[in-house]
matplotlib code that plots the C-alpha trace (Angstrom):
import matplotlib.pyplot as plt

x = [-23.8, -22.4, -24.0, -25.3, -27.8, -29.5, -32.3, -31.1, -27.6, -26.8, -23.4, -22.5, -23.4, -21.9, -18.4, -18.5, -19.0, -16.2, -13.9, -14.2, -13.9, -17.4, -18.1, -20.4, -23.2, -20.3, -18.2, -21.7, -22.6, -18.8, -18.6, -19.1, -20.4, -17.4, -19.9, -23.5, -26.0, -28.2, -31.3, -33.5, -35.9, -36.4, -39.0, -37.7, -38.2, -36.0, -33.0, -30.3, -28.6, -25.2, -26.2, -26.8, -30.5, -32.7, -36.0, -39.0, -41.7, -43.4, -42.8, -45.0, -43.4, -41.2, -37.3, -35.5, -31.7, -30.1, -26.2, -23.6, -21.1, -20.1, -20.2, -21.7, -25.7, -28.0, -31.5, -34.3, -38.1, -39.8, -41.0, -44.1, -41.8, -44.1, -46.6, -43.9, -43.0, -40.0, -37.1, -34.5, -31.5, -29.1, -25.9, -24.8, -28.1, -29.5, -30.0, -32.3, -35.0, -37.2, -37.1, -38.4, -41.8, -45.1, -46.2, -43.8, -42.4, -38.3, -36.1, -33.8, -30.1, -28.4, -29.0, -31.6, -31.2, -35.0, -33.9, -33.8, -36.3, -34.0, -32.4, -29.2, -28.8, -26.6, -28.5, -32.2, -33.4, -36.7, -38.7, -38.1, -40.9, -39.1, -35.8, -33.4, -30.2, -28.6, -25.2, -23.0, -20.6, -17.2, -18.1, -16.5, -17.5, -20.7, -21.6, -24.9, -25.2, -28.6, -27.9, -25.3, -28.2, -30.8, -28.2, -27.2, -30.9, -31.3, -28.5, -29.9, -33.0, -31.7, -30.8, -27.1, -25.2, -21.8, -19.3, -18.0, -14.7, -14.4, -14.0, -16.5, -15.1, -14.3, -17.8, -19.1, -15.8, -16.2, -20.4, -20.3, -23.5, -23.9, -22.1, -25.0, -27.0, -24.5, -24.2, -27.4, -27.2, -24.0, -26.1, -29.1, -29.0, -31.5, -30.1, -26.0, -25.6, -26.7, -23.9, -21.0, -22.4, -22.4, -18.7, -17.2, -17.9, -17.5, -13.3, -12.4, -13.6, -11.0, -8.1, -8.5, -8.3, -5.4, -3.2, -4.0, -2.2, 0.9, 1.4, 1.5, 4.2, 6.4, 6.3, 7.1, 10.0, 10.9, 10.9, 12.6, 16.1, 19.3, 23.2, 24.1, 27.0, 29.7, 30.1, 32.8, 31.7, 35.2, 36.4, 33.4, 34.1, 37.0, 36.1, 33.7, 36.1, 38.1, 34.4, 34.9, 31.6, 29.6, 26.7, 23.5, 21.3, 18.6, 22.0, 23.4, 19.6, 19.6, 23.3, 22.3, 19.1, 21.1, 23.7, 21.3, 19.6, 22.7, 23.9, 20.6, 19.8, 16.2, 16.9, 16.5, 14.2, 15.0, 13.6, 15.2, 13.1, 15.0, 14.6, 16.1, 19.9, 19.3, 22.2, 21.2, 24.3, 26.4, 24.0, 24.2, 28.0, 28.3, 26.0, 28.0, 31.2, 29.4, 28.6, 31.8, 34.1, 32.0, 32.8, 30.6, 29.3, 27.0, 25.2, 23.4, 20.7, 19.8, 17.2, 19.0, 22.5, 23.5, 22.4, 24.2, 27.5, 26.8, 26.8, 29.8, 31.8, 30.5, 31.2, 34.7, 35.5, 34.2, 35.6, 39.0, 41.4, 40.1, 40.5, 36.8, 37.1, 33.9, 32.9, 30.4, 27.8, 25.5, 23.9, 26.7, 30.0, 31.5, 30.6, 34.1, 34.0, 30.5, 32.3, 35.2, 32.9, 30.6, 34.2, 35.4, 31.7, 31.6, 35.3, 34.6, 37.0, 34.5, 33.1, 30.4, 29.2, 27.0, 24.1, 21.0, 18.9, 21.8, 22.7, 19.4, 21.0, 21.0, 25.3, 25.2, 25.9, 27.9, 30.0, 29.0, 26.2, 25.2, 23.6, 21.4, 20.6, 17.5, 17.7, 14.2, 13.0, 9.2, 10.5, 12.0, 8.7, 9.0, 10.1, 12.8, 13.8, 13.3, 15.7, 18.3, 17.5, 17.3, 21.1, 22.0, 22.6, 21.5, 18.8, 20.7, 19.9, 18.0, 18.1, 15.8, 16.5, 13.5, 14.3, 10.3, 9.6, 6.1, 3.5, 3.6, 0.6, 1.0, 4.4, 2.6, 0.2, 2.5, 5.7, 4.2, 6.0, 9.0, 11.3, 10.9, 14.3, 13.2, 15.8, 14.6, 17.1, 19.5, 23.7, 23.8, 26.7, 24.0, 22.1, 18.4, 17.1, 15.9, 12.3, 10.4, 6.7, 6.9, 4.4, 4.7, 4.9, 7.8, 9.9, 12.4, 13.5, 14.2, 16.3, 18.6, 18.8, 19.7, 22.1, 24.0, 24.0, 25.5, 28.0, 29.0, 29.6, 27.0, 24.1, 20.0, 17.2, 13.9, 10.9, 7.8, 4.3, 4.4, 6.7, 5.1, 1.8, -1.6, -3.8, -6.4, -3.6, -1.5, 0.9, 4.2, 5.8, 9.8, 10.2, 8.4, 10.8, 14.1, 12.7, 11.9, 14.9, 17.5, 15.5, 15.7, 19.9, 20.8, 21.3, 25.1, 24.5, 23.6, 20.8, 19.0, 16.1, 15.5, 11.5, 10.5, 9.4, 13.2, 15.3, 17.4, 20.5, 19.8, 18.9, 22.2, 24.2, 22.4, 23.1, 26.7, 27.0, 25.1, 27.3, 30.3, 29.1, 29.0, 25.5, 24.0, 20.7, 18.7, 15.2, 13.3, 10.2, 9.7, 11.8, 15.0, 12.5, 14.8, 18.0, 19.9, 23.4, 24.2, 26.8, 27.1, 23.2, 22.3, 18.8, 15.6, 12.6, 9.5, 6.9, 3.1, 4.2, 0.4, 0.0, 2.5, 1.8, 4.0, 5.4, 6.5, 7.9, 9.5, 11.5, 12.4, 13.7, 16.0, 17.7, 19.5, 21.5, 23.5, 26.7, 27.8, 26.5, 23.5, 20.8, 17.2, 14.2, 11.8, 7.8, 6.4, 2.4, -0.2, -3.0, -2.9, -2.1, -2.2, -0.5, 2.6, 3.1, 3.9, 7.2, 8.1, 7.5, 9.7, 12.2, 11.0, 9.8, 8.2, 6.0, 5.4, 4.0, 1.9, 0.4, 0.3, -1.8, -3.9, -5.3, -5.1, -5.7, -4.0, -4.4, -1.4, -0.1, 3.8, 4.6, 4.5, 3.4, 4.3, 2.4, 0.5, -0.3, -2.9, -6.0, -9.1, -12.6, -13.8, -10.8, -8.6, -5.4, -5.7, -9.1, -9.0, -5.5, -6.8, -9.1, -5.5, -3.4, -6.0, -6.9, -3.2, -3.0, -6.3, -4.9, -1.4, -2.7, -5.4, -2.4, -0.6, -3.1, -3.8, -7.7, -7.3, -7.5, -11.2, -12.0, -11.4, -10.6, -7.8, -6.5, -6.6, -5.1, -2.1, -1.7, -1.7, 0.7, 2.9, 2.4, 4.6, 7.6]
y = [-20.2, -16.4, -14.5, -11.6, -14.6, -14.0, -11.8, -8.2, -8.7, -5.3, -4.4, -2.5, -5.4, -7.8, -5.7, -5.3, -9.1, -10.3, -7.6, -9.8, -13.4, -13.9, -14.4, -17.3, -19.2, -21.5, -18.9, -17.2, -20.3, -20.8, -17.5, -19.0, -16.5, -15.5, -15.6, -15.5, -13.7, -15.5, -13.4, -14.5, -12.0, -11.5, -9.6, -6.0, -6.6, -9.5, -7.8, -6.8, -3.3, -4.5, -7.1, -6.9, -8.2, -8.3, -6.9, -6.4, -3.6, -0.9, 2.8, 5.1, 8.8, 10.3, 10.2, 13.3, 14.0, 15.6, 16.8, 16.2, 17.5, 17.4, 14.0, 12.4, 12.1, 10.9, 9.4, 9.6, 7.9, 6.2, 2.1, 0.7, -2.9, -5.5, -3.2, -0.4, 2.8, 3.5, 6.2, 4.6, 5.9, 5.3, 7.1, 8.2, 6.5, 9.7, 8.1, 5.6, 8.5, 8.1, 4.4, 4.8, 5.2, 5.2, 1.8, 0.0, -3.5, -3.1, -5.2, -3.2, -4.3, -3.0, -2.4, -1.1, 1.2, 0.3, 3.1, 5.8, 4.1, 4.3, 1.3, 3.0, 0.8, -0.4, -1.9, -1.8, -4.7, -5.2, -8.0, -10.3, -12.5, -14.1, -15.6, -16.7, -17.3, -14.6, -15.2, -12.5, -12.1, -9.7, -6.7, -3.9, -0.4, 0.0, -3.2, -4.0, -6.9, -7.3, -7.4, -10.5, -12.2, -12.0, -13.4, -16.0, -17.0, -16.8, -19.3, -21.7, -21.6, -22.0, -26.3, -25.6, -28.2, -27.8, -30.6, -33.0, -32.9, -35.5, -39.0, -41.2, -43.6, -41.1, -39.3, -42.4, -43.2, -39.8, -39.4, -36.7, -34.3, -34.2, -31.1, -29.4, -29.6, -28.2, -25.2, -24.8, -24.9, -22.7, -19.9, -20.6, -22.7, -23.4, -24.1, -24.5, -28.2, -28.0, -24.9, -27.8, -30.5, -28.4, -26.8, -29.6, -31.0, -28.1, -27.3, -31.1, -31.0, -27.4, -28.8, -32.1, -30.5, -28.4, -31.3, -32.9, -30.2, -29.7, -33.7, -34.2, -31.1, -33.3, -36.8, -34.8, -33.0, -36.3, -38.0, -34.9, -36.4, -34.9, -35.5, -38.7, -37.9, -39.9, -37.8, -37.7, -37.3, -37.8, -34.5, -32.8, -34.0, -32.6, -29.0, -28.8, -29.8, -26.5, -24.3, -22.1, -22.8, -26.4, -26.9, -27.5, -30.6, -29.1, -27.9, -31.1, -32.7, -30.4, -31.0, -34.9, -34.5, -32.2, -34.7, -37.3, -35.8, -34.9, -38.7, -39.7, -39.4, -37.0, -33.6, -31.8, -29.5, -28.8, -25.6, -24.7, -22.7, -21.3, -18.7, -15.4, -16.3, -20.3, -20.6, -21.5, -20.1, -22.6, -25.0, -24.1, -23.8, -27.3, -28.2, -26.0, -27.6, -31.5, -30.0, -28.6, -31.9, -33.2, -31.4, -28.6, -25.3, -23.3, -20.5, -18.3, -15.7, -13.2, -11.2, -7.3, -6.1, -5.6, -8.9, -10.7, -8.9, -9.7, -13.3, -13.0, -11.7, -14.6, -17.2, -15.5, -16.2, -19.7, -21.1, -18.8, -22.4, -24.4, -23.4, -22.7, -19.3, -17.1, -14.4, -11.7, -10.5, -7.5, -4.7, -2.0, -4.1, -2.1, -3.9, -4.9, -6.3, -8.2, -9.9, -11.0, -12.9, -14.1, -15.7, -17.0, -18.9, -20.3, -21.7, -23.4, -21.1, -19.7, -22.4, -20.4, -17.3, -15.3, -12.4, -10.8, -11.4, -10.5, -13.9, -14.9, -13.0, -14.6, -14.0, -16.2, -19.4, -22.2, -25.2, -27.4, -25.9, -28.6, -26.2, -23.7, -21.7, -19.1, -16.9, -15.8, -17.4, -15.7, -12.2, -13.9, -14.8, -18.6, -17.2, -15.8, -18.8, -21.6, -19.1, -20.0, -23.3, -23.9, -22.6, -26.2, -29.0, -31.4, -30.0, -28.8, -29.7, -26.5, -25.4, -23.1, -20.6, -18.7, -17.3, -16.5, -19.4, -20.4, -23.4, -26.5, -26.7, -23.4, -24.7, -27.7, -25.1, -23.0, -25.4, -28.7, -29.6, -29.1, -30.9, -29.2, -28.9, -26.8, -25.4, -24.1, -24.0, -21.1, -21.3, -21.3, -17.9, -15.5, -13.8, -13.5, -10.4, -8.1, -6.6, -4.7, -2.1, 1.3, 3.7, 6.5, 8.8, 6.4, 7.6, 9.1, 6.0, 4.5, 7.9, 7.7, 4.0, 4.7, 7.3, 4.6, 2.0, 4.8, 6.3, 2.5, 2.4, 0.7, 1.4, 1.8, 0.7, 2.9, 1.6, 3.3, 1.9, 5.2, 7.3, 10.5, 12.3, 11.7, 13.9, 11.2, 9.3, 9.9, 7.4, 8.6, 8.3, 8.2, 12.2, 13.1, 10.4, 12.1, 15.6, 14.5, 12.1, 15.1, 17.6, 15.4, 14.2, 18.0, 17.4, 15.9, 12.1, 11.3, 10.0, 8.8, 7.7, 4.6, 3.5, 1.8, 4.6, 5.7, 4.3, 1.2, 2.8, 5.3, 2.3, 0.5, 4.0, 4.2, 0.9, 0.5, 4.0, 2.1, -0.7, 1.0, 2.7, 6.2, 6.5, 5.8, 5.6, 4.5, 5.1, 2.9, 1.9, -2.3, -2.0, -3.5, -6.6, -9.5, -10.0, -7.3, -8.2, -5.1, -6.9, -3.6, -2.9, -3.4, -1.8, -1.9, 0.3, -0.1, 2.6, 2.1, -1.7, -2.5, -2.2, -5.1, -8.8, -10.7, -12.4, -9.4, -7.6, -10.7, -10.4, -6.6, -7.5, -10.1, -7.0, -6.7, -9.4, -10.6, -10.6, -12.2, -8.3, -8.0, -6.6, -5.0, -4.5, -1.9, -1.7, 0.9, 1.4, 3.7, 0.5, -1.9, -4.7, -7.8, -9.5, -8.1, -9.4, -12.3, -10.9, -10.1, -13.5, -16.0, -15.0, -18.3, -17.3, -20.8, -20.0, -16.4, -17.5, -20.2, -17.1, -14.6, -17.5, -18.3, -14.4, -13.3, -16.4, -17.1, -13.3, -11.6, -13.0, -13.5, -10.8, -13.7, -11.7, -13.5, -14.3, -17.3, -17.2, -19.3, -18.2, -20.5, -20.2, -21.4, -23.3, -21.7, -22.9, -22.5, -23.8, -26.3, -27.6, -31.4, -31.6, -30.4, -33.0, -35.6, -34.4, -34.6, -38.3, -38.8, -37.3, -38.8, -42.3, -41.2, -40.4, -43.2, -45.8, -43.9, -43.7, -40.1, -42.0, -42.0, -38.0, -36.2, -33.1, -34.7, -35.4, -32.0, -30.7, -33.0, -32.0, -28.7, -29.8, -31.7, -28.4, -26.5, -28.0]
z = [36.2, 36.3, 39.4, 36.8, 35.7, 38.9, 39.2, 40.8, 40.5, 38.1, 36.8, 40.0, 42.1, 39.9, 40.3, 43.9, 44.1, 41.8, 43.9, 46.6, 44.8, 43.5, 39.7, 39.8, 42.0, 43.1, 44.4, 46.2, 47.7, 49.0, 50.3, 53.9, 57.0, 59.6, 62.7, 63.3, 65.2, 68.0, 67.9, 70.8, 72.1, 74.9, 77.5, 78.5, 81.7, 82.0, 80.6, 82.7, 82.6, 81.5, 79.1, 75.0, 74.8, 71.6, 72.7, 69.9, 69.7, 67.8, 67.1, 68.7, 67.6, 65.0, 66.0, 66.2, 64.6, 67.1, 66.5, 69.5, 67.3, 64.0, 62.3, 65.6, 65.5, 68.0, 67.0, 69.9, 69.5, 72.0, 71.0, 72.3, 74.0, 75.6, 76.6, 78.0, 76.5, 76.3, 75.2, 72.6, 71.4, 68.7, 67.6, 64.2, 62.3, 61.3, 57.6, 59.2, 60.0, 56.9, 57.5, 61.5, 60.5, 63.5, 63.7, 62.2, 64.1, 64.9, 66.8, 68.7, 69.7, 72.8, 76.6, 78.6, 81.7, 83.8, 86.3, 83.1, 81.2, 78.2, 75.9, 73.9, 71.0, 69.0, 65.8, 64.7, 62.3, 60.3, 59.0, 61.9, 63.5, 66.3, 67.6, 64.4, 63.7, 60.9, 59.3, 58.7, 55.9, 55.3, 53.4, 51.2, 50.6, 48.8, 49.2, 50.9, 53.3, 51.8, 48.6, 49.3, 51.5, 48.9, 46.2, 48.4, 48.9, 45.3, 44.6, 47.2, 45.9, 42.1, 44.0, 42.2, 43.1, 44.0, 43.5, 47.3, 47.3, 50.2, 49.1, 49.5, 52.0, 54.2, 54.1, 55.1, 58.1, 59.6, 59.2, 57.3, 56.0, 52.4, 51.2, 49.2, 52.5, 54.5, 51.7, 52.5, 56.6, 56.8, 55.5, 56.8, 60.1, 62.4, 65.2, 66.9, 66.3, 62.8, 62.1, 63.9, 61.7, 58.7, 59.7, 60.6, 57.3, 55.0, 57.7, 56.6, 53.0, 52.7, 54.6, 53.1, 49.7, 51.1, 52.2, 49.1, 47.1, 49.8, 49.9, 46.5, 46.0, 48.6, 47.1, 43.7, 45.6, 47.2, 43.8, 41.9, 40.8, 42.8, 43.7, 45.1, 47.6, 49.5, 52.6, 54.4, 57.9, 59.7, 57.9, 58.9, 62.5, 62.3, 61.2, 63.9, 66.6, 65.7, 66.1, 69.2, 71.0, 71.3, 69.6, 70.9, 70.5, 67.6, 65.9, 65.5, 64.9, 61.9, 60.9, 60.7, 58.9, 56.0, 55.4, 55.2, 52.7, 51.1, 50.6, 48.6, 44.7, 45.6, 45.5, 49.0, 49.9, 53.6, 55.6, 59.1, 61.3, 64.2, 66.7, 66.6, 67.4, 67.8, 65.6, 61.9, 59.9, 61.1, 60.5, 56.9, 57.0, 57.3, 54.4, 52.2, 53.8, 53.0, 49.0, 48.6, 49.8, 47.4, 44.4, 44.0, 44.3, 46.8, 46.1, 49.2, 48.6, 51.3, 50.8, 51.1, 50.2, 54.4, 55.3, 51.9, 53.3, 57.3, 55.5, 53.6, 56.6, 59.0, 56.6, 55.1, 59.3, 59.9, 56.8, 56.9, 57.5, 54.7, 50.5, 50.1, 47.4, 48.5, 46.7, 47.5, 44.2, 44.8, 42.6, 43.9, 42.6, 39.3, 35.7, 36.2, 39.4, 38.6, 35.0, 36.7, 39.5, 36.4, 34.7, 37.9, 38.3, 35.0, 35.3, 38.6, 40.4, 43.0, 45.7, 47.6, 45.8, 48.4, 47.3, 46.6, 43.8, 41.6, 42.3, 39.2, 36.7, 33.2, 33.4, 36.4, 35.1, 37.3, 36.6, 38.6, 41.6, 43.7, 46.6, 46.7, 50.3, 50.3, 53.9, 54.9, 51.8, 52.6, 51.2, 47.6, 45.1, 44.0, 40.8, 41.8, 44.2, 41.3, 38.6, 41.2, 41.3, 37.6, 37.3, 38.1, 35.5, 37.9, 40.3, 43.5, 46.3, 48.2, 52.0, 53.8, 56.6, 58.1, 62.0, 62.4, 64.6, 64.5, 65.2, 64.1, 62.5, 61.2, 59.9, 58.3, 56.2, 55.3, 54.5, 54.3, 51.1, 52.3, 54.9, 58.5, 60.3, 64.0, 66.3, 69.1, 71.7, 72.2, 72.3, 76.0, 75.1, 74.8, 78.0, 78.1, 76.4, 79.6, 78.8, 80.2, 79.8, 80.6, 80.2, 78.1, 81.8, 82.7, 79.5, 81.7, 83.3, 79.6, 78.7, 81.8, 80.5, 77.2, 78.1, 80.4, 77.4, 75.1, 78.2, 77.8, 74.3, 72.9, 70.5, 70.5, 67.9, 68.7, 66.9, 65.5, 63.8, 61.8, 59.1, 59.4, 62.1, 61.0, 62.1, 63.6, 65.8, 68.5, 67.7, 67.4, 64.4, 63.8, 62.5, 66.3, 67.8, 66.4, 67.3, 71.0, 71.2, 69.6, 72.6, 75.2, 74.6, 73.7, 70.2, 71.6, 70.3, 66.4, 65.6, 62.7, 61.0, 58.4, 56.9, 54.1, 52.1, 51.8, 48.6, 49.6, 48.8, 51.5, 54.1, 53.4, 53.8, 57.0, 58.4, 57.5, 59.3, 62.4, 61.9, 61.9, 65.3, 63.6, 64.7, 68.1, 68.1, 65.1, 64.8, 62.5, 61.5, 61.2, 58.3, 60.9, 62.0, 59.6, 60.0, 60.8, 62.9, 64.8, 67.7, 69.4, 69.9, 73.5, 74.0, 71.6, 72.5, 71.2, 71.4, 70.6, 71.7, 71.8, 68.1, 66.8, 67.6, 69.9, 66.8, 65.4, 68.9, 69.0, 65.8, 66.5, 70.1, 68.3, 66.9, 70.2, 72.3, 69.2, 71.7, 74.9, 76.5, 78.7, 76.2, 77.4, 75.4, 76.6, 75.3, 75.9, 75.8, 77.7, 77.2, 80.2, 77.7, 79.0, 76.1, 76.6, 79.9, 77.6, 76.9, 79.7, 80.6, 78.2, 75.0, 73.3, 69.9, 69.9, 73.1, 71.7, 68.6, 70.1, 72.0, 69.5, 67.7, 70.4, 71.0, 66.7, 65.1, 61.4, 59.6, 59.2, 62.3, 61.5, 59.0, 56.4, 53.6, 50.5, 46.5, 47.1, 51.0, 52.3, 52.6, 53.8, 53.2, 56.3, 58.0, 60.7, 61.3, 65.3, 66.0, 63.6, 64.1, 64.7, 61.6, 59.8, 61.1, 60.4, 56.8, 56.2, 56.9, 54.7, 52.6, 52.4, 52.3, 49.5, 47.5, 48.0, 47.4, 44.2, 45.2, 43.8, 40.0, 40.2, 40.9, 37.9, 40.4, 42.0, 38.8, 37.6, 40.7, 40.6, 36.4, 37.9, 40.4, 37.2, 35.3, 37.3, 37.3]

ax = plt.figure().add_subplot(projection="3d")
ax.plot(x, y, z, "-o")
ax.set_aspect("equal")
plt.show()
């Protein structure tokens, strides 16, 4: 049933609705609430000064607009409130004045002062009769809550019935409501325990469905036919030994479960989540080393034309005593210089080819590719990660390398189809990043600091939320940072500035210059966050620190440290932020995350923006982390014992599933 079949739903409605994933009842009725309201009212004399009290009564005069300044309105009327008149106040609701009318019964929302004999509030509502509990819903512009209320009532009220996805068995195991009645509760609940019964229900049913989808993609990839090898694992002993450093114990964890999965017939589909500077190239240097003592050919994508080379150079190095033939393909080599590499590929002559997404172009075409490595895999599209993939005759084997560490259960969501590799301790080489927050009065501290890094010869990174001034923010943005930073060091060290908005060409120009040392201070917007190896960098400074998530300060303070030379990162923020005592605290990106989870929830918390991230209806991924894990094994097992052959939905979803291959 479309929603326009529902009575007051006009064309502009009906637009507004489908912009936010609503085009039928189905979609209404699983358009869940994000919170609630509990309205209990309450005796105005029982309220205390400081706290937000719902307090019911009638209005006695006309309210008065008054202007404090432009675009900031006050509305004053006094309310007849359990027998007490009294002087309310409410900012910028001046278009509520005709609607205010002598007599009428309000509900007023906010705090009363007894000494002034004045409640300010904060929200006036109508049409209630006593205490209730009101859903409330995410909104766009123009469109009403009301008009999403009344629809939803209108859908419950139409007894649609929407289809369980929970299996039978396991509605019955866990005591589960039916799902049409806890539709009908999650938008209209009468009391606390009936909103958990219906939640719990409605958070399993979504992950359950979830896990159904991610665990079927890994018994296909599990089952998905790949190269048997017979590896060698003396000569890779041996090719170790001569590595300069020792390894540490999530290294060689990792190294085992590659070569593992390199001996077997399934095709391997392996991710390695590290943190910043754990150590995952030479992690993958040995998997290329295992493919190519067994006859074939590696292929590396990196996600930018800086990092591809920072790869080529570090692997020309570790691999400079064996006959592995690298070669390096990018959008800047000559016509020449790209047909020679595409002859040398198809004859078998190049072992480890290393690029960008050059590396998917229909000339690409190898003799015999047997593995395929995707760094920071999040910033390719799957099509562009399966064209790679597809070059095979056989399907290669595939490895994953993502350094944005992050929870477990988070990890589960988000990679559960593939196989999850974690390093988390550091080579024991590195020193701990030194951080620290400054205010923005403190600055001159962090000048003479910089100033002693450069004297030393060594580099800076300044960071900035913004390109370019608005004129609503104080925030500085990276043009004012070059300005202040070129007044403040007498226009005597060079200085420059790199954002997103600039054409990649100019970036790379920019960082090979910073590479090279040419420049000393680079100020950047988060466009630096991934992967960027500048060895010489010893400081980061972050200003505005209070408006990135630990996560991501994280990922920008492992932009320093990349050497065996004390590094510092300094945050600076004129909010008394408690969060970023946090960094101060630890350098584990694990514990970071965990926290940065634990104060923003799932959102946009890791920078993970990629086609096809999860978004739940009503699940979240922090609170709800035990329902996950448990839906998962349901799930698993449903698959396995082939239960799914009686819903005609998990049939379709694993067609789907077969479809994409």
């Amino acid at each position: 049933m479309k929603i326009e079949q529902l009575k007051g739903i006009g064309p502009k409605n009906q637009e507004l609705l489908n912009k936010i994933g609503i085009f039928n009842v189905e979609d209404l009725l699983t358009y869940y609430p994000y919170k609630y309201l509990f309205i209990n009212i309450i005796n105005i004399n029982e309220a205390n000064e400081n706290d937000t009290v719902y307090v019911k009564g009638n209005i006695v005069t006309v309210p008065k607009v008054g202007y404090i300044r432009r675009n900031f309105n006050v509305l004053s009327f006094l309310v007849n409130i359990d027998n007490t008149i009294v002087n309310v106040r409410i900012f910028n609701r001046a278009f509520m004045k005709n609607n205010l009318v002598v007599g009428k019964s309000i509900v007023l929302v906010g705090k009363y002062n007894k000494l002034k004999n004045t409640f300010v509030a904060s929200d006036i509502k109508f049409n209630i009769e006593g205490d209730k509990i009101e859903a409330k819903y995410h909104l766009i512009n123009g469109l009403k809550e009301s008009v999403l209320v009344k629809a939803i009532d209108l859908a419950l009220k139409s007894n649609y019935k929407v289809e369980d996805l929970v299996p039978d068995n396991l509605n019955k195991e866990y005591k589960f409501i039916d799902k049409n009645k806890a539709i009908n509760i999650i938008h209209q609940p009468n009391s606390y325990e009936e909103i958990k019964q219906a939640k719990l229900k409605l958070i399993y049913e979504e992950l359950f469905n979830y896990t159904f989808k991610i665990n079927a993609l890994k018994i296909k990839n599990k089952r998905a036919l790949g190269i048997k090898r017979d590896i060698n694992r003396d000569e890779i002993d041996e090719f170790l030994s001569t590595i300069p450093f020792k390894l540490t114990e999530d290294q060689l964890n990792a190294i085992n479960e590659i070569l593992e999965d390199l001996a077997t017939p399934e095709r391997m589909n392996r991710l390695i989540l590290g943190d910043v500077g754990s150590g995952k190239t030479i992690v993958a240097v040995i998997a290329i080393l295992a493919n190519y003592l067994s006859g074939y050919e590696s292929a590396f994508m990196a996600p930018t034309e800086i990092l591809a080379k920072q790869h080529y150079d570090s692997l020309i190095n570790y691999f400079a005593g064996t006959d592995i033939k690298i070669a390096l393909l990018t959008g800047h080599l000559t016509k020449k210089e790209k047909e020679k590499i595409y002859e040398d590929l198809n004859e078998g002559k190049i072992n480890l080819v290393i690029g960008t997404h050059a590396l998917i172009n229909d000339n690409v075409k190898f003799k015999k590719l047997g593995l395929v490595i995707i760094d920071e895999q999040h910033l390719f599209g799957v099509k562009q990660r399966n064209a790679l993939q597809e070059k095979g005759q056989i399907g290669p084997d595939v490895l994953y390398l993502s350094a944005t560490p992050i929870p477990r259960s988070y990890a589960l969501c988000l990679y559960g189809d593939l196989d999850l590799s974690m390093i988390k301790t550091k080579p024991k080489m590195r020193k701990e990043i030194i951080t620290i927050v400054k205010k923005e009065n403190e600055i001159k501290d962090v000048l003479f600091k910089m100033l002693e890094e450069i004297k030393a010869g060594h580099q800076v990174f300044i960071v900035s939320p913004l390109i370019e001034d608005s004129e609503e923010s104080n925030l500085n943005s990276v043009l004012k940072l070059k300005e202040k930073m070129d007044i403040a060091f007498n226009y005597k060290i060079k200085i420059e500035i790199i954002h997103g908005k600039m054409k990649q060409k100019e970036k790379d120009e920019i960082m090979n210059d910073f590479l090279k040392g040419e420049i000393k201070i680079l100020i950047s917007t988060t466009v630096i966050e991934v992967g960027i190896d500048i060895p010489n960098a010893t400081m980061m400074v972050i200003f505005n620190a209070e408006r990135f998530g630990l996560a991501a300060l994280h990922q920008l303070r492992g932009r320093v440290g990349r050497n065996d030379l004390q590094s510092y990162c300094y945050l600076i923020s004129n909010m008394d932020n408690e969060r970023l005592k946090v960094m101060e605290e630890s350098t584990d990106g694990f514990y970071i995350s965990e926290k940065d989870f634990e104060q923003r929830g799932q959102g946009d918390l890791f920078g993970v923006k990629q086609s096809g991230d999860i978004i739940f209806k009503i699940a979240n991924i922090r609170t709800d982390s035990k329902i996950l894990l448990q839906a998962s094994k349901d799930s698993e097992k449903y698959l396995k014992n082939k239960e799914y052959e009686n819903s005609k939905h998990y049939k379709n979803v694993l067609a789907e599933i077969d479809f994409l291959d």
